[in-house]
N, C-alpha and C positions, 0 to 999 in steps of 0.2 A: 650401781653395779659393783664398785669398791667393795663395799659391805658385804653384798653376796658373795664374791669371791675369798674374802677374807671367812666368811663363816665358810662354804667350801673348804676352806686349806684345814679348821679347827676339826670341821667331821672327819676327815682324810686320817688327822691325826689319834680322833678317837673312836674309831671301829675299829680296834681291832680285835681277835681273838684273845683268850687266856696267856697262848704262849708267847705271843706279841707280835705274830706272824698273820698273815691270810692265807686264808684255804688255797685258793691258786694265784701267787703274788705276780704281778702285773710286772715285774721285772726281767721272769722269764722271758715271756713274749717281746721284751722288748731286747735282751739277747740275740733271741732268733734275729727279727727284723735287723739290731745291727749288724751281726752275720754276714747280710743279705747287701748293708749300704756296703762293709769293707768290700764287698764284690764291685760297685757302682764307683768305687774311687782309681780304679782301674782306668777313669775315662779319662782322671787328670794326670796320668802317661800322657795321653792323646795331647790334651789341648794342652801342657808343658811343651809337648815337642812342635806342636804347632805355634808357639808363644816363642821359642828361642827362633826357629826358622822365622819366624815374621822379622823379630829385631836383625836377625842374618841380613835379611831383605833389605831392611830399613837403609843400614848401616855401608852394602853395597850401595845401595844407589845415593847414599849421601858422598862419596868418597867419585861414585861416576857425576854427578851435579858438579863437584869442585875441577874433575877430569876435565870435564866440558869446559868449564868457565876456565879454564887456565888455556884450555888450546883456543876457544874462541877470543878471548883477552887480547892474544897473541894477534891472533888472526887480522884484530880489527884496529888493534893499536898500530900494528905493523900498516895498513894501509891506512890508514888517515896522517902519521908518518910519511909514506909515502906521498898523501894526497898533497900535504905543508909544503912538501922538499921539491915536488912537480912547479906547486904555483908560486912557490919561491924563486925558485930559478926561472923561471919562465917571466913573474914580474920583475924582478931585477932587471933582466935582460932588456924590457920594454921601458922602463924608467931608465935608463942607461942610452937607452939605443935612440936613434932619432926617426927609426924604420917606424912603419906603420905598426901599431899594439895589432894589428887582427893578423897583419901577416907574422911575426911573432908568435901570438897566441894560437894561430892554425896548425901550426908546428906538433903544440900539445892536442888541440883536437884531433888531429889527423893520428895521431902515435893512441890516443888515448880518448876512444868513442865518447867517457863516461862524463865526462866535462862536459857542461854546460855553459859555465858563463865563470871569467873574473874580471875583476874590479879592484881596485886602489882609488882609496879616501883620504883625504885630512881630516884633519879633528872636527871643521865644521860638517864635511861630509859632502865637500866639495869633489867632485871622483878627477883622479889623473889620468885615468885611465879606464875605459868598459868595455871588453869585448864578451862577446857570442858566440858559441856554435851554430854556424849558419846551418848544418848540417840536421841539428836536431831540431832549430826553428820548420824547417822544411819535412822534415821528418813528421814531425807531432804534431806540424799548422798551429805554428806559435808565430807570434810578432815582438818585434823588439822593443818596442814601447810596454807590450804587456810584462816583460820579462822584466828591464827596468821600472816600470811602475811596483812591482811585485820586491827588488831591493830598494826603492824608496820608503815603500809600507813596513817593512820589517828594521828599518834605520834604527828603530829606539831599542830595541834586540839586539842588536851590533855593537852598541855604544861600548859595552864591557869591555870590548878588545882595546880600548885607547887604556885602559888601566894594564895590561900585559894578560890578558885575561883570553884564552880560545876557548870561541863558544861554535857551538856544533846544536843545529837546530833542525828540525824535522818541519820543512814546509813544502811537503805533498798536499797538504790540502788546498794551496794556492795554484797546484796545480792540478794535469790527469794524469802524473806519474808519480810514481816514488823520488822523490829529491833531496839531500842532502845540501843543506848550506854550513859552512866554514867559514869562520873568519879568525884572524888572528893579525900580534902585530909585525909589522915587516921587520923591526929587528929586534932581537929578542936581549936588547941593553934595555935602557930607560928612558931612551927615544923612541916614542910609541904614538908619534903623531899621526903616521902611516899606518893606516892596517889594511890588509889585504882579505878579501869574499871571495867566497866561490862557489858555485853550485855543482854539486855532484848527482849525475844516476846511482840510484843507490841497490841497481842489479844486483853486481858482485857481490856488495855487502849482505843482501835477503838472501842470494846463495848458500851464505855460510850457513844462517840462521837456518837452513831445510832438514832440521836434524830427523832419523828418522826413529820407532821406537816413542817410548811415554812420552820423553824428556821434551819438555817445551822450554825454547830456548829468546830471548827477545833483549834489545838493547835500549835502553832507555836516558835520557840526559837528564841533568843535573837540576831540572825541574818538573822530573816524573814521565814528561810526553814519552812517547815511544818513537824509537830513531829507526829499529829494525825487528818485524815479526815475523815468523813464518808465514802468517795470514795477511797479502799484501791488501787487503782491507783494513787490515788496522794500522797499517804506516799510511795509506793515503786520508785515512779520515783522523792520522793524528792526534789519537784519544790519550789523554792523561791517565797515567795509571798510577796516580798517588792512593787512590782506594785501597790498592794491594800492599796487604803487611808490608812485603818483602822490599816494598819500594820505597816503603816510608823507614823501614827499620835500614836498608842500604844511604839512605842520605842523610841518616842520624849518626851513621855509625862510623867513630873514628880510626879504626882500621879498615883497611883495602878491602878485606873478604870477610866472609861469615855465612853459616846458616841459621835454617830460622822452619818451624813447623809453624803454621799455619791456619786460618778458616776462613775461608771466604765468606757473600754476604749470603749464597747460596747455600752453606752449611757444607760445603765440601771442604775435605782437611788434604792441605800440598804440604809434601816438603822440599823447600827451596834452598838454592846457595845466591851469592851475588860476587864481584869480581870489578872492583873498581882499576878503571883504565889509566887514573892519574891525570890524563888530558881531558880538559873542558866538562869535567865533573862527570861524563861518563861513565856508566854503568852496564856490566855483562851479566845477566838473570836466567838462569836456569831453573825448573820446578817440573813437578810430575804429582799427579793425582795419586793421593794413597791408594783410592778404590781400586786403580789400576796397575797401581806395581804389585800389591797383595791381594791380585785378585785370586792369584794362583793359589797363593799360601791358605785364604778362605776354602777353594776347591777343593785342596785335600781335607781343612777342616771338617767340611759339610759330610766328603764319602768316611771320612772317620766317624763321625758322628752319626752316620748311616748305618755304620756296620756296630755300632754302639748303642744304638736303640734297637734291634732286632738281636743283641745279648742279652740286653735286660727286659726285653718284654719278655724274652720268657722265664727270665727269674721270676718277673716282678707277676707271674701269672702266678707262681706256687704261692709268692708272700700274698698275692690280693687274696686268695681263699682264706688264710688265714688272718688276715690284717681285719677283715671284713668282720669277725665275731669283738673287734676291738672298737673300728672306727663308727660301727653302728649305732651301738650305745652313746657314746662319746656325741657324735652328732644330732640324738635324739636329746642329748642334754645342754645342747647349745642352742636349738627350739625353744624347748624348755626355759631357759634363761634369758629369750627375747621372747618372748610370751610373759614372764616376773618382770620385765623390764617394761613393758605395753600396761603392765597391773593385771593382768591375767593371773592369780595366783594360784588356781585351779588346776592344776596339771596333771593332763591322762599319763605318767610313764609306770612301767612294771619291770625290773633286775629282770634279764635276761640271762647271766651272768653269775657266777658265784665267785668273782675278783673284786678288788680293789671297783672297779665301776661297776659293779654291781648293789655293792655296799654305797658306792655314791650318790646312787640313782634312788635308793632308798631313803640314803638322808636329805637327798635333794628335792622328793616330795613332801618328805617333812617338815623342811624349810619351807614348803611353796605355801602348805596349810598353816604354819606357826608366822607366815607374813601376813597371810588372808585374814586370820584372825587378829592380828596388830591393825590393819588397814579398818576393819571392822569395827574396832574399838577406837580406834582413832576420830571415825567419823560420826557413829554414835556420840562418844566423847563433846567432838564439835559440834553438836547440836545444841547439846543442853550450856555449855560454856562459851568459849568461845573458839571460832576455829587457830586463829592465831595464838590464843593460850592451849587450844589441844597439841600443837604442831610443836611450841616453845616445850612443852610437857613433856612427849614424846621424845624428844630430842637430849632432854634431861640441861634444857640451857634454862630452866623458870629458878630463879632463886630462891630458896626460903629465906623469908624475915621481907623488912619492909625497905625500900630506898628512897630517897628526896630527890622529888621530876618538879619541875616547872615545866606546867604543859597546859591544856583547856582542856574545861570541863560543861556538857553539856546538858542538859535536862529541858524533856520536852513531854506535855504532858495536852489529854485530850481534854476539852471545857465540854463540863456538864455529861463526863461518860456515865454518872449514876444514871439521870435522868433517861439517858439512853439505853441503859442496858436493864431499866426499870420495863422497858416495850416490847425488850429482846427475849425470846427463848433460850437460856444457856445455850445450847450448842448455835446459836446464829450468834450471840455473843462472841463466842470463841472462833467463829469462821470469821465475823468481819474483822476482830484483832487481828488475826494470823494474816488476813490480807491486807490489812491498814499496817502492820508494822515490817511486812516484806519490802512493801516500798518505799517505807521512812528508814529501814536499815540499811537497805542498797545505797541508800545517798549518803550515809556514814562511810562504809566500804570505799565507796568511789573517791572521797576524799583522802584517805587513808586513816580513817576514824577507826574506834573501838568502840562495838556494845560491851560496856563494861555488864548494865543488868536492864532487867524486865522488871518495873516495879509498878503490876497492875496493869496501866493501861500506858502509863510513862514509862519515857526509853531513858537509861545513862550512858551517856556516853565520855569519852575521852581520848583528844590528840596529845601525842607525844609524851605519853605514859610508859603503854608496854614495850613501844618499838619510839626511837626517836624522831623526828617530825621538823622539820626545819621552819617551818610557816604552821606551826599549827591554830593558830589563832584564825589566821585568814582560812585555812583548810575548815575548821567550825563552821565559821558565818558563813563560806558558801555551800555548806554543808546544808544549813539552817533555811539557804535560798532554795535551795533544789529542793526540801520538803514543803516548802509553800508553794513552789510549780509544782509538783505533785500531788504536794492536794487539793490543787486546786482539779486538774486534771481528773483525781479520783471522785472529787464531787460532781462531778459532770453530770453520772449517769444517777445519780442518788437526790433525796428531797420529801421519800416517805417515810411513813412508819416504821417500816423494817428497814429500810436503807437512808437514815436521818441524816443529815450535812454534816462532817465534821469541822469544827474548828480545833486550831491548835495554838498551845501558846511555848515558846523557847525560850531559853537562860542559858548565858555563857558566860563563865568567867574565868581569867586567865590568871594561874598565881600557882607555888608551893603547894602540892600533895605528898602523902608520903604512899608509895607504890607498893603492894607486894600482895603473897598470899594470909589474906587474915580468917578467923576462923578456930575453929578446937583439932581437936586432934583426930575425931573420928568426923569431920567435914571442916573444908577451909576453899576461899575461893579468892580469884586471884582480883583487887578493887582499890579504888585510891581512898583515903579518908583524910579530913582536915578541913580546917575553917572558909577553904577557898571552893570548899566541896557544899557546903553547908550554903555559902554565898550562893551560887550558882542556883541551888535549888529554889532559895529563894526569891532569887530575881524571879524565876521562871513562876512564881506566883503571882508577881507583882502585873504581871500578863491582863488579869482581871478587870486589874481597877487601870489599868491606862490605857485598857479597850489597844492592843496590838500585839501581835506576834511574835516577835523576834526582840528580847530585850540584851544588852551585853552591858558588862561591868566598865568601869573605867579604864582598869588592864587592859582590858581586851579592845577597846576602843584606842588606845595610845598607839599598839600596836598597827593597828589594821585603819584607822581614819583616810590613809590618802586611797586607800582600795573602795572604800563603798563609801555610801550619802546615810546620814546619820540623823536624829534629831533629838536633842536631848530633853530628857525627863527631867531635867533636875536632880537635885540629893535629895536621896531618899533616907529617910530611919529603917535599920533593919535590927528585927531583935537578934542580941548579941553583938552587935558591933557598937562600941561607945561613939562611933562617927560618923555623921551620914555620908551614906557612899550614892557619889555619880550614876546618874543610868539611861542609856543611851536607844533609842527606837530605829532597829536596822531598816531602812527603807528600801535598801536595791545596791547592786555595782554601777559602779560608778562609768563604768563601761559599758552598763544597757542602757540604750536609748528611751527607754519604757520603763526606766524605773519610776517609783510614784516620786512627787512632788514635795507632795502636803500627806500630814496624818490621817486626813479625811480621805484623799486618793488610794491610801495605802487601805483603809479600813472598806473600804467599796472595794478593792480588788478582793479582797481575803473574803469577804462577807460577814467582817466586824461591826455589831448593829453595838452603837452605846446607847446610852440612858436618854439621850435627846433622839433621837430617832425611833427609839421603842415608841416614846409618848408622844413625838407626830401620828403614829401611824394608830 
C-alpha cells in the first residue's frame, strides 16, 4: 500500500496542464469548506468558557475541602482535649482519693452521658482502677465482664501509650454502637508507667461529621481504620480505608495538610484535602465527587453544545451539497484501493470530475491495469523459472554475476524413464511428468528447497543457495524422505502399461557452488555450478548399481548423521575426482519408529528388485 500511495503522490504531480494549473484546482473548494470550519471554531468560545468555569469550580471547592478540614480539625481536636482533661482529672482524683473509683467516676458519667468506661494500668497491665457506666450497661444490655473482657482483647493496641504515645482507636465493632477508645499516659514527663483508657460514645463526634452538600467528610487514625463517618455503618463495621489514595498519601506525608486528586478502584475521580490532628496520628479527610461538583458546569456544556449543533447543521446542510461532488470520488477511490490491496487490479471507476480527482481517478485506473499486468507477468514468469527467483527479479534484489554459497545440492532422477516413455503416447508422457513432478516439487517447497531446473525427467534442486538456509543439509535429506513416501503413495494406484511403477533414485551433496544468474545476454538463468554440483549428480547415478534410493556425500553425512540412520557404501571412484569419495545409503529419521533396518528392508519397502531377486524369480 506504501508503493501505491507513493505512485499516487508522482501522478498528482504529473497531470498537470500546459500552464501548470488544473482546469478547476481543488484548492478552491477547499477555501470555501474552510470558510465554513472558521464558522465551526466559534464552539471553542463555548467550551473555553466552559473549561475556565470548570477550574473556577475546581479551585472553589478545593479552598471549601481545606475550610472544612480546618473547622472540623478544630472541632475534634478540641474534644478529645477535652476528652484527656475530663479523664485526667477525674483519674487523678480516684488514685489520690481513697473514696470509691465508681463513686468518683459517677460524677463524670452523670455531667457527661458519652463516657463509657475508665481504667488505669501499670506497665504489666495490672489495672488500679475500672470503672463503668452503669448507666449505659443498662441502657444498651451490656455486662461488665463483657465490657472488660473487650479492654483485655485490645491490651496489645494500648501498649504504645507506656512509650508517651495517645492512641485513639475505633472499636465499634466489638460492640452495637459507635465507640471510641482513648488511651494515653497519665503523666505527660517520662514516667509513663500509668496510662489511662477510656471509652467514649462517639454521638457527638458523628454529629460534626453530618456535613451536608457533596462534601464527604470522615476521620480516620493513624492506621487508616475509620474513627468517624457520616455513614454510621462504616464506624461500627470499622473498615480500613488504606485503599484510598487520600489515606495512604495523608500517612506518607510529612506536613499537617495537603491536597491530592484522585481515582478510585471504581474509576470515579475525587478531589480531596486531609488535616492532621497532631494527637495520636489522627487524621481529618474531606473529598467530593468530580461528577458531582461539575455536574452543573457539564449542564451548561451540553445546552451549549445543543444550541451549537442546530448552528451548524445548517451550515453544514449548504457545505454537504457541495462537499458531496468532492467526497464521492474520493471515497470511490478508497474502494478502489482496498479492492488493489485484496489483488483485485480490475477496477470499474470513471472521472466524474474535471479537478485534481478527477485526473486522479484516471491515473488511478491506470495504475490498477499497469499492476494487473506486472501481477500477470509475474506469475507467468514464475512458472517457467522459479517463483522465488520471479519475486527476488521483481523486486530488482537478483544480483548479476555469480557469488560463493556453501549450501546442498540435490538430483533426482526417474530409473528406466526411456523404457517407459517407450509405451507412452507423448501427451500421457507429458501428463504423468507434470503429475509425478508436482509432488516431488511440493516436498522441495515444504522444506525450503529450490527447483533450481527440469532436466528431462530429473528434478535439480538446492538448499541455501538462493535464499540462506540454516540446516540445509537436514532440510535435503528430509526432503529426499517425503519423496519416497510419496511415491510410494503415488504407486498405489499404478502397475500397468500406461500407468507403469515408478522408481527413483537421489544424490545429495553438501559443499561450495558459485551462485548467480549465468547464461548470454539475450537468455541467462538464475543456477549453481561447480565440482560439488557435478558430485551430486553423480552420486545420484550411482543409485543403479547399489540397488537404493537415497545416496549422500560425506559432507552431507557429517552434517546430518545424528538426525537419520545411515549405511555406508564405501569409497567410491568418481570420474574427476583423484580420491574416492564416501557414500552413504539414507535409510530413515532416526525418529520413525519404521524406519528400515537393513538394505534389503529398505529395498522391499521402495520396490528395489536387485540382480539376486530378478534371477530367483
Amino acid at each position: 500500500m506504501k508503493t501505491i500511495l507513493f505512485k499516487l503522490r508522482n501522478i498528482l504531480s504529473k497531470n498537470q496542464n500546459v500552464s501548470g494549473e488544473f482546469q478547476f484546482p481543488i484548492r478552491y473548494k477547499l477555501l470555501l469548506i474552510t470558510s465554513v470550519v472558521l464558522l465551526v471554531s466559534v464552539s471553542g468560545v463555548i467550551f473555553l468558557a466552559s473549561y475556565f468555569f470548570r477550574k473556577d469550580s475546581e479551585v472553589r471547592v478545593k479552598e471549601n475541602n481545606i475550610k472544612i478540614n480546618d473547622i472540623l480539625s478544630l472541632k475534634v481536636k478540641s474534644d478529645l482535649h477535652s476528652i484527656k482533661q475530663d479523664v485526667h482529672i477525674t483519674a487523678s482524683a480516684i488514685l489520690r482519693s481513697t473514696q470509691s473509683a465508681n463513686g468518683i467516676a459517677n460524677e463524670l458519667f452523670e455531667e457527661d452521658q458519652n463516657f463509657v468506661f475508665i481504667g488505669a494500668y501499670d506497665s504489666s497491665f495490672n489495672p488500679k482502677f475500672e470503672t463503668i457506666n452503669d448507666q449505659f450497661l443498662q441502657k444498651y444490655d451490656y455486662q461488665k465482664s463483657e465490657v472488660k473482657n473487650i479492654i483485655k482483647n485490645i491490651q496489645p493496641k494500648l501498649k504504645k501509650s507506656f512509650s508517651g504515645t495517645t492512641v485513639i482507636w475505633n472499636i465499634s465493632p466489638f460492640f452495637r454502637n459507635p465507640i471510641l477508645c482513648i488511651s494515653f499516659p497519665l503523666s505527660e514527663t517520662k514516667d509513663t508507667h500509668t496510662i489511662l483508657v477510656t471509652l467514649v460514645k462517639l454521638d457527638s463526634l458523628l454529629d460534626a461529621f453530618q456535613t451536608s452538600g457533596p462534601v464527604e467528610t470522615f476521620l480516620v487514625s493513624e492506621d487508616g481504620s475509620v474513627l468517624a463517618h457520616p455513614d454510621a455503618k462504616v464506624v461500627l463495621s470499622g473498615n480500613n480505608l488504606n485503599d484510598l489514595p487520600i489515606v495512604d498519601r495523608m500517612k506518607k506525608s510529612t506536613v499537617d495538610n495537603g491536597q491530592f486528586r484522585y481515582q478510585n478502584k471504581d474509576g470515579e475521580f475525587y478531589l480531596a484535602s486531609f488535616k492532621k490532628l497532631g494527637i495520636g496520628g489522627v487524621g481529618v479527610i474531606s473529598q467530593v465527587r468530580e461528577a458531582k461538583i461539575f455536574e452543573e458546569v457539564n449542564n451548561i456544556q451540553k445546552r451549549n453544545g445543543y444550541l451549537l449543533i442546530v448552528f451548524l447543521s445548517l451550515s453544514f446542510i449548504v457545505v454537504y451539497l457541495f462537499a458531496k461532488s468532492l467526497s464521492t470520488p474520493i471515497l470511490k477511490l478508497v474502494d478502489a484501493s482496498e479492492e488493489i490491496r485484496k489483488g483485485n487490479y480490475h477496477i470499474n471507476l470513471h472521472a466524474t470530475t474535471h479537478d485534481e480527482i478527477g485526473t486522479l481517478t484516471k491515473s488511478f485506473v491506470s495504475m490498477g491495469r499497469g499492476l494487473e499486468e506486472r501481477e500477470k507477468l509475474k506469475d507467468s514468469f514464475g512458472r517457467f523459472v522459479n517463483q522465488d527467483i520471479a519475486e527476488l527479479a521483481a523486486k530488482g534484489k537478483l544480483a548479476i554475476g555469480g557469488q560463493r554459497k556453501y549450501c546442498t545440492i540435490f538430483f533426482s532422477d526417474i530409473r528406466s524413464f526411456t523404457a517407459i516413455s517407450e509405451k507412452l503416447q507423448p501427451e500421457e508422457v507429458v501428463e504423468f511428468l507434470n503429475s509425478y513432478m508436482s509432488e516431488m516439487v511440493k516436498c522441495v517447497q515444504e522444506t525450503g528447497g529450490t527447483v533450481d531446473k527440469f532436466i528431462g525427467d530429473a528434478i535439480m534442486a538446492t538448499w541455501g543457495a538462493l535464499r540462506d538456509h540454516k540446516h540445509h543439509a537436514k532440510a535435503s535429506v528430509d526432503a529426499a524422505l517425503r519423496m519416497r513416501e510419496k511415491l510410494i503413495e503415488f504407486n498405489q494406484n499404478r502397475g500397468t502399461v500406461k500407468k507403469p511403477l515408478i522408481k527413483i533414485g537421489c544424490g545429495i551433496n553438501t559443499g561450495y557452488v558459485i551462485a548467480g544468474q549465468i547464461g548470454s545476454s539475450d537468455k541467462m538463468e538464475y543456477t549453481v555450478i561447480g565440482d560439488s554440483v557435478n558430485l551430486a549428480s553423480r552420486v545420484e547415478s550411482l543409485n543403479k548399481e547399489t540397488h537404493t534410493d537415497i545416496l549422500v556425500t560425506e559432507t552431507t553425512y557429517q552434517e546430518i548423521k545424528s538426525e537419520f540412520n545411515f549405511l555406508s557404501m564405501g569409497e567410491i571412484e568418481f570420474k574427476g575426482k583423484s580420491k574416492a569419495q564416501k557414500v552413504y545409503a539414507v535409510l530413515g529419521r532416526k525418529s520413525d519408529p519404521n524406519c528400515p533396518k537393513t538394505l534389503s528392508e529398505l529395498q522391499s519397502i521402495v520396490g528395489i528388485e536387485t540382480t539376486t531377486k530378478k534371477a530367483k524369480k
